[in-house]
C-alpha angles and dihedrals in degrees: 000000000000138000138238090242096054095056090039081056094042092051087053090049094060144211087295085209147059104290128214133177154095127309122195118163123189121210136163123250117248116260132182091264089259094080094262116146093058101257115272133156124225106232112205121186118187126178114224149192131191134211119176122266106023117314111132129193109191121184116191107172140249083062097302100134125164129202115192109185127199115223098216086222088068087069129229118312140101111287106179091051109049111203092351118230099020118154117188134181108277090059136190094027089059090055094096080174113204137168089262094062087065101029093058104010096172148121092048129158083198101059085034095055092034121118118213111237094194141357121283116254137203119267147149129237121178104344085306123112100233129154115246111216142164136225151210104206113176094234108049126072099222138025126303111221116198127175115204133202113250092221120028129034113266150097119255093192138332129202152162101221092192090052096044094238118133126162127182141160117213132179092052124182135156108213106188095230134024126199120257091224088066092074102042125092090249126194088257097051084050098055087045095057097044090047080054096054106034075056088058092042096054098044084050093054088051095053101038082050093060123043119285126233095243127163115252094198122062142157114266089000144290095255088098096056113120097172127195129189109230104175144001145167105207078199108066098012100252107157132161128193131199109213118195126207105199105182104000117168113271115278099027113112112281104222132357139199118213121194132180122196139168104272098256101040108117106253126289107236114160143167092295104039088046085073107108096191068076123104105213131200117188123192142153137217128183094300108009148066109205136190130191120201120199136188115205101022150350119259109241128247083267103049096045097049077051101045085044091049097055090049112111127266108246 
């Protein structure tokens, strides 16, 4: 049997090595506080690789790949994760979860201020020996469950089951070294970005080529779209479009994405959609699934069986 203050004191203790793995965070999507949107949660994986104190290699598919490179004259300390574990209180769209937040997750007000509700307890997570315990912490309105490595200091997952946010990391090893070359912007990862984006640009030029889906209802009118197309795939018909509302009358959403897909893709969340701060809608006609990600506000069940409805028929 352990303690709470013997794992607070391993995880400030720290992995001690190089860190890899898998990191996958779970958080519910925004609503107008009365359920609508329909609940759904915004699911975000992102490859990693640590170096201490503070080099970071993210991968998070499709060629989106971030280096964040400690200059040794900022000092020790996480970069990627702020002030680690911190929940405030507009929790959970503050979360910006990251693999920081679990890899060093100190120094943290929120573990150091939390009460531990029961004993840890023994458990296993993916093939690893860890602890499982829950937490009291001030400024959230249920438990905190975390689950720590027995062995080294950091967090496997952490989550707040009432509130629908989980985050984990999975496939973890500490290598003792990781090569410099890892955390450069190297020819290849160059050639890889540019082959990335000359794929978007000429779907772009396709689509904007041809006529775009576009609604012809919407709340207070369509005069202020400026629409853009952001990605496409000419093969199987994906297409989103960003659709921006310059000048729109007060109280109409600020900004949208719209996204068409064949109707058994699994679903299109960028950048841009895995924002939970985003109301999504999500429908499907004869050949499509559609969302439709919006910033301000939802559209209500009226508007968005009239916006579906003045789509055209493909």
């Amino acid at each position: 049997m352990t303690e709470w203050s013997a794992l607070l004191g391993l995880l400030d203790r720290g992995p001690g090595s190089c860190v890899t793995g898998v990191h996958t965070s779970l958080q519910p999507r925004r609503d107008d506080g009365h359920g609508w949107p329909p609940p759904s949660r915004v699911r975000v994986v992102t490859r990693f690789v640590h170096r201490p104190p503070g080099d970071w290699f993210l991968d998070h598919g499709g060629g989106d790949v971030t280096l964040d490179v400690r200059d040794p004259a900022d000092g020790d300390g996480p970069r990627l994760g702020g002030q680690g574990l911190e929940f405030g209180p507009l929790f959970p769209w503050d979360l910006a979860p990251s693999p920081a937040r679990l890899v060093t997750p100190v120094p943290s007000a929120a573990l150091a201020g939390a009460t531990c509700l029961d004993r840890p307890v023994e458990v296993r997570r993916d093939g690893r020996a860890a602890w499982a315990v829950t937490l009291g912490v001030p400024s959230l309105p249920q438990p905190l469950h975390l689950v720590v490595d027995a062995h080294a200091g950091v967090l496997l997952s952490a989550a707040v089951p009432g509130l629908g946010y989980r985050e984990e990391v999975t496939e973890v090893a500490f290598p003792s070294s990781v090569a410099d070359d890892v955390f450069r912007w190297t020819d290849d990862l160059a050639a890889a970005d540019l082959a990335h984006r000359a794929r978007r640009e000429t779907a772009a030029a396709h689509y904007r080529a041809a006529s775009l889906p576009l609604p012809g209802h919407w709340p207070g009118g369509r005069r202020h779209f400026t629409p853009d197309v952001l990605e496409g795939d000419p093969d199987t018909g994906l297409l989103a479009i960003d659709l921006y509302h310059d000048g729109a009358p007060a109280g109409t959403p600020e900004m949208a994405v719209l996204i068409r897909q064949p109707p058994h893709a699994p679903p299109f969340e960028p950048g841009w959609v895995a924002d939970p701060e985003a109301f999504v809608h999500r429908w499907r006609d004869g050949a499509w699934q559609w969302t439709l990600a919006l910033w301000g506000r939802p559209l209500t069940p009226d508007e968005l069986a009239r916006v579906t409805a003045s789509l055209p028929a493909s």
